[in-house]
N, C-alpha and C positions, 0 to 999 in steps of 0.2 A: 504494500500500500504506500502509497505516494502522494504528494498534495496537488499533483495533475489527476490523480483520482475522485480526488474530494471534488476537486475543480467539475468532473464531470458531473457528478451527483447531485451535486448543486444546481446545476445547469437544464439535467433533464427532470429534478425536480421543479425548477422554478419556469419552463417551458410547454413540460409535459408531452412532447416529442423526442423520442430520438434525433428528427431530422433537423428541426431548428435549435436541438441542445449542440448537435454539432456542429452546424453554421456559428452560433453562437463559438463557441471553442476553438475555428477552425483546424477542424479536423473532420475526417472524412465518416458517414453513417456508422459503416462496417467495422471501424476502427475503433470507435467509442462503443459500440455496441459488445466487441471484443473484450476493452478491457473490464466492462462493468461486466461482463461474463467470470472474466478471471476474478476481479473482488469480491464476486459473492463466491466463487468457489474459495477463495482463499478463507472468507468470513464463517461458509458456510448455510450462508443465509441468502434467502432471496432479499433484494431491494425494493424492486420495483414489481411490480404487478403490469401486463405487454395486454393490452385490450385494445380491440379493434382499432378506434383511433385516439386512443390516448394510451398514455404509461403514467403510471399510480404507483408512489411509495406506496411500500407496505407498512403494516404498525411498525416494524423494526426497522426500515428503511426512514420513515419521520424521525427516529428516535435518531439514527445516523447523518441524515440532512444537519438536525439540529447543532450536531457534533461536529462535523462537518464545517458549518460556518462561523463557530464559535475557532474553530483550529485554523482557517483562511486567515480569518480578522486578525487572528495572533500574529498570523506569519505574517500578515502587511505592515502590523507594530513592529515588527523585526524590522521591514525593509521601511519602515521611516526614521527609526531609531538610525539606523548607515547615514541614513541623509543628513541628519543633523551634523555629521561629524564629517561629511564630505563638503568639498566648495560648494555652497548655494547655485552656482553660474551653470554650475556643471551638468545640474539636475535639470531635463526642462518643466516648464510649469504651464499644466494646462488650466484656466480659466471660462469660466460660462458667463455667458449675459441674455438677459431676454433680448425678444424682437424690439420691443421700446427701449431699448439702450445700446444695443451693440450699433446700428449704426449712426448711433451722436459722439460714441464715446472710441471708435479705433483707432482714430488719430491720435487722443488726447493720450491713451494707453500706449502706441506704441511710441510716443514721446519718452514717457514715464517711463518704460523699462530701459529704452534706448540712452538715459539719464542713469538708471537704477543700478540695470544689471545687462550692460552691453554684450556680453558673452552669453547670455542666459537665451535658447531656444524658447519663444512663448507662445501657445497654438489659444486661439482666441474659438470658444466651440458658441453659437448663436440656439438656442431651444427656450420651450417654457421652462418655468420657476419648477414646477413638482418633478420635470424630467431632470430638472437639474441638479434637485436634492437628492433625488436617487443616484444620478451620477457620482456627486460628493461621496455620499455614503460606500456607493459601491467602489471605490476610489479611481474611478472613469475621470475626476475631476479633482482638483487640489483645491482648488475654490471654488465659489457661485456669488455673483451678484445679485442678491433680491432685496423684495423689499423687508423689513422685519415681519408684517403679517402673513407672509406667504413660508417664511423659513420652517424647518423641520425642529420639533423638540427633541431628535437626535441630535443635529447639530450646534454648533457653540455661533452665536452671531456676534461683529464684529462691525459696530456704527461709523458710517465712512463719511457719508453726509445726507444731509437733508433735502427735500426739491418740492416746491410747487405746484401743486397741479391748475392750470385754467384749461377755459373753453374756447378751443379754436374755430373759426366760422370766418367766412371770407370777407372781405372789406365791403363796406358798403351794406354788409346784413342787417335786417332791423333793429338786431338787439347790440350791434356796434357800440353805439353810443353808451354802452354800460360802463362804468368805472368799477364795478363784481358784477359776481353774482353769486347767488344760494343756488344749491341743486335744484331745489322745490321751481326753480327760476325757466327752470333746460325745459322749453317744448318737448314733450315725448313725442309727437309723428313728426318732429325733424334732427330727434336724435339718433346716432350711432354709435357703439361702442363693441369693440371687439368681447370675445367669448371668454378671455382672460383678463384674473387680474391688476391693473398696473402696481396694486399693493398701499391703494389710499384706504383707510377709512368710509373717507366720505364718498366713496362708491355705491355703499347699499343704500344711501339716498338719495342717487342719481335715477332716471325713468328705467324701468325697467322695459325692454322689448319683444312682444310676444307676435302670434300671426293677425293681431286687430290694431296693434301702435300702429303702425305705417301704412293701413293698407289701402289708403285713398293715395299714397303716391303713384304716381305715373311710371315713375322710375326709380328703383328703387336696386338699396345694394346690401349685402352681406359678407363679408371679407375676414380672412383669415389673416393678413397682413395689413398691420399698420397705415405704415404709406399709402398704401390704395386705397385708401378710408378719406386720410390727409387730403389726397391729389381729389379725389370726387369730390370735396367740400370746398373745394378753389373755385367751382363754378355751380354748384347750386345752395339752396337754403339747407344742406343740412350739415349738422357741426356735431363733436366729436371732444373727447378728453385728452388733453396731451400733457406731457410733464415739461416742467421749464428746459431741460436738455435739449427736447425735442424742438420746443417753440423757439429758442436763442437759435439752433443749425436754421430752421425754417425763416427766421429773419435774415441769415446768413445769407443764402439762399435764395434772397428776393422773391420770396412765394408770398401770393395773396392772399393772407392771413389774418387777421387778428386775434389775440390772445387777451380774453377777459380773465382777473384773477379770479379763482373763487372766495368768498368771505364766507364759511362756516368751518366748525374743530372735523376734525379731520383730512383738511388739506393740504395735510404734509406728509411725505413717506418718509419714513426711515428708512433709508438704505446702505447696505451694510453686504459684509461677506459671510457667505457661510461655510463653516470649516467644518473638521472631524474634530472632535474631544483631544487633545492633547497633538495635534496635527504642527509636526517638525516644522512648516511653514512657517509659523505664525512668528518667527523673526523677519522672514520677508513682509509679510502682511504690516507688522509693525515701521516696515521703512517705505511703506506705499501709503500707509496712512499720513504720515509725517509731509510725504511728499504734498496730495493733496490737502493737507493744512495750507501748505503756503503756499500752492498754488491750484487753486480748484477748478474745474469745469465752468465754465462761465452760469451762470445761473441758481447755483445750489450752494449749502450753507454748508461747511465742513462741520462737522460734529464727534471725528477721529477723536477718541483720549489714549495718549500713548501711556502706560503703567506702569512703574519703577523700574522692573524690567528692562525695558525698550528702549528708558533712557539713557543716553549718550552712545546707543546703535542706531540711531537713524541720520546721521549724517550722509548729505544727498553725495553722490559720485562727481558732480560737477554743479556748475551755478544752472539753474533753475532758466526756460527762457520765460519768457514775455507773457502773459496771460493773454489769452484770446480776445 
C-alpha cells in the first residue's frame, strides 16, 4: 500500500466511477482498476461494491476512504512543512479570483509579484468563490480571493481590503441624477444580477429575479458573465451591481456608465484570502498585504493588519511604483 493508492480511493470514492476517478488521476481505467484489485487483495477486503453504473464503498471501504484522507492531509503537512524551509521564489504559487475580480485586478497582481517575488512562477486560476474553497482545501490552490461571507469555516480568512458596491446604469438613465441609492430604490423589471454572489451583504435586499420580474421586456438577457451584463446596460435601461474595482477599470475605459453609490449597512465587502489552517504561505501573504497597504487598487480601502509576526518581514523588494 502506497499513498498513490489512497490517492485512488479517494478518487473513485468521491467520483463514483472508475472512469472519471481515473481521468481525474491520470491514469488509464485498466490500470486503477488493477491496482484497487491488488489493495483489496493485499487488505483482504472488498472496497468498493462495481454496480451497473456506479461503484459504492463498502461499510469497510467508508471506514478506509475516511483513513485515507485523514493520511493524504498528513502527507500534504509534510510537503508544506519542506516549503517553509525552502526559498519562497522557488515554490510556484497558484492563486484564484472570481469573475468580478480577476479581470480588474491582473495587472495590478502581476505588478505586485513582479515587485515581491521576481523569481517566483504565479498561475492566476479565474472560477466561482465555492469552486475555489474546494480548491484551497483540496490544495488545487494556495490561496482564494473572496469575499469574507462567501469563505469556508475550514479555512482561516485573511482581511486585505474593503470595496464598495454601486449601481451601474448608462449615462443619461433616469435615475442618473441620484447622489445613492437604497436597494428598496433598484427597479426590479430593469434589474440584472448575475447567479453568484459578489459577497455584499446588502444583496438579499436587492430585487430578487424570477420568470414574472422582466417579463414585459422586449429584450431581455440572462448571463453567466459579468461583462456581458456591463456591455448590455451601455445601451438600454437596465443596470446591474458592480464593485468599485470594477467601476474605476470601467471609467478607465471610457465606457458609458455611471456609478451611483449605495447608502444602506451592508455595502461593503470584506475581502480577504483564504488559506488552509496553519498554510506555510502565510509569510508571503503577510508581504502582499503590506504591499497593498501602501499601495492599493484604486478604489478600495486596505484593511490588511500585519501581527507581530510579520513585522519587520515585509519589507517591499524594490520602491513601490505610482498608484493608478
Amino acid at each position: 500500500m502506497n499513498l498513490r493508492d489512497l490517492e485512488y480511493v479517494l478518487a473513485i470514492a468521491k467520483h463514483g466511477q472508475f472512469s472519471q476517478a481515473a481521468a481525474a488521476c491520470n491514469v488509464s481505467q485498466p490500470a486503477m482498476s488493477n491496482q484497487i484489485k491488488k489493495l483489496e487483495q493485499e487488505l483482504g477486503a472488498e472496497l468498493f461494491l462495481r454496480l451497473n453504473n456506479e461503484v459504492r464503498p463498502t461499510l469497510c471501504g467508508e471506514r478506509i476512504v475516511e483513513i485515507a484522507d485523514r493520511i493524504l492531509k498528513d502527507a500534504q503537512k509534510i510537503r508544506d512543512t519542506a516549503i517553509e524551509f525552502r526559498d519562497p521564489e522557488a515554490v510556484p504559487l497558484t492563486i484564484g479570483m472570481t469573475p468580478t475580480l480577476a479581470p480588474y485586478l491582473t495587472g495590478y497582481f502581476s505588478e505586485l509579484f513582479s515587485v515581491l517575488f521576481p523569481r517566483m512562477r504565479v498561475t492566476l486560476v479565474e472560477d466561482l468563490p465555492q469552486n475555489m474553497l474546494r480548491m484551497v482545501e483540496d490544495h488545487e490552490l494556495d490561496m482564494a480571493l473572496v469575499a469574507k461571507v462567501n469563505n469556508s469555516a475550514n479555512l482561516d480568512f485573511t482581511s486585505i481590503w474593503s470595496e464598495p458596491l454601486f449601481l451601474a446604469l448608462r449615462q443619461g438613465h433616469p435615475l442618473s441624477t441620484l447622489t445613492s441609492i437604497t436597494p428598496e430604490e433598484v427597479p426590479p423589471h430593469d434589474f440584472i444580477r448575475l447567479p453568484h454572489s459578489f459577497g455584499y451583504d446588502l444583496e438579499d435586499r436587492l430585487p430578487q429575479q424570477d420568470g414574472t420580474t422582466r417579463i414585459s421586456k422586449r429584450f431581455d438577457l440572462t448571463a453567466l458573465r459579468f461583462e456581458t451584463i456591463c456591455r448590455h446596460i451601455c445601451h438600454s435601461d437596465d443596470c446591474t451591481i458592480v464593485s468599485a474595482l470594477a467601476a474605476e477599470q470601467f471609467k478607465r475605459d471610457n465606457w458609458p456608465l455611471q456609478f451611483i453609490p449605495f447608502e444602506a449597512p451592508g455595502h461593503l465587502r470584506d475581502l480577504g484570502a483564504a488559506t488552509r489552517p496553519n498554510c506555510p504561505r502565510k509569510p508571503m501573504l503577510a508581504r502582499i498585504g503590506a504591499y497593498i497597504l501602501e499601495n492599493p487598487p484604486v478604489g478600495v480601502i486596505p484593511t490588511f493588519k500585519p501581527d507581530a509576526s510579520s513585522k519587520g518581514k515585509t519589507k517591499l523588494a524594490k520602491p513601490l511604483p505610482e498608484k493608478a
